[in-house]
VOGU-3710 file (C-alpha; in Angstrom, 3 decimals, decimal comma):
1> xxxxxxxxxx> 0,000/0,000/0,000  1,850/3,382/-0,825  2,238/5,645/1,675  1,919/2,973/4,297  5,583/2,698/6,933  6,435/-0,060/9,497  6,832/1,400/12,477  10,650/0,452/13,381  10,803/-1,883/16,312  12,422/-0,471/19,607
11> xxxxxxxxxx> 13,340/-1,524/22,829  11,423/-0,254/25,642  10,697/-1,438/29,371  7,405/-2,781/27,799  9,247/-4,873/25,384  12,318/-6,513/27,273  10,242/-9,700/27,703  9,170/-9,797/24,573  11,814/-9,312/22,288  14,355/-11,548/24,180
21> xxxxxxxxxx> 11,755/-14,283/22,953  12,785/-13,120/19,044  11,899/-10,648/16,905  9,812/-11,795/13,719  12,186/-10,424/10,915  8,790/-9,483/8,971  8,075/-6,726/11,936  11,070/-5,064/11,030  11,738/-2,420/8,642  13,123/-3,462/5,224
31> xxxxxxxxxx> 16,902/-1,466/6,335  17,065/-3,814/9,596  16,666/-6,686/7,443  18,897/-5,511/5,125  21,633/-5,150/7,404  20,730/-8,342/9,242  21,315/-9,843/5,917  24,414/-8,100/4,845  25,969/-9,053/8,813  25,112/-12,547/7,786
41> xxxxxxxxxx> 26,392/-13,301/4,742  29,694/-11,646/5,614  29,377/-13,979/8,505  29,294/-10,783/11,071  28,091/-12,397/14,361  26,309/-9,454/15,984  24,745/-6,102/14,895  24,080/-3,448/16,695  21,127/-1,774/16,218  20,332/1,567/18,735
51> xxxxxxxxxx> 16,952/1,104/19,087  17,071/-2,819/20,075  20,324/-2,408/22,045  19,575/0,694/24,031  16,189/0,568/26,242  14,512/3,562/24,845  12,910/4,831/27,860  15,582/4,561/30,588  17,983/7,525/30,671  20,163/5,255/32,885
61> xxxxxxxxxx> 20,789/2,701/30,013  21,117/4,944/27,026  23,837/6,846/29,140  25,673/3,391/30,138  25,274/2,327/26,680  25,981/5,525/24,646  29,293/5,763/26,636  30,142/2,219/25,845  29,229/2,794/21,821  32,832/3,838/20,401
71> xxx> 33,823/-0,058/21,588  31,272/-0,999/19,569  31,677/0,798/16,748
//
């Protein structure tokens, strides 16, 4: 349908539970997929992706986390 997004998938406090369970890679937008794809094939173990790495709504984490980011990157 044009004009129709995905809403991008994002960890929140809400979601922890959930998304440690899996992800379905259909709820994700088509540039997630694309770089979970690209990660695989060049046989890239992890990927880090801000809004499923960071909790979104704890200032705590994305301060931990954002400090921690140049390790990652």
């Amino acid at each position: 349908m044009l004009g129709t997004t995905l809403m991008p998938v994002t960890l929140a406090n809400a979601s922890i539970d959930t998304l440690q369970t899996g992800i379905p890679a259909g709820g994700l937008p088509k540039t997630f997929r694309d770089a979970i794809n690209i990660t695989s094939c060049l046989r890239i173990r992890y990927l880090w992706i801000d809004s499923l790495c960071i909790v979104q709504d704890d200032k705590a984490d994305w301060e931990r986390e954002a400090a921690r980011m140049a390790e990652v990157y």
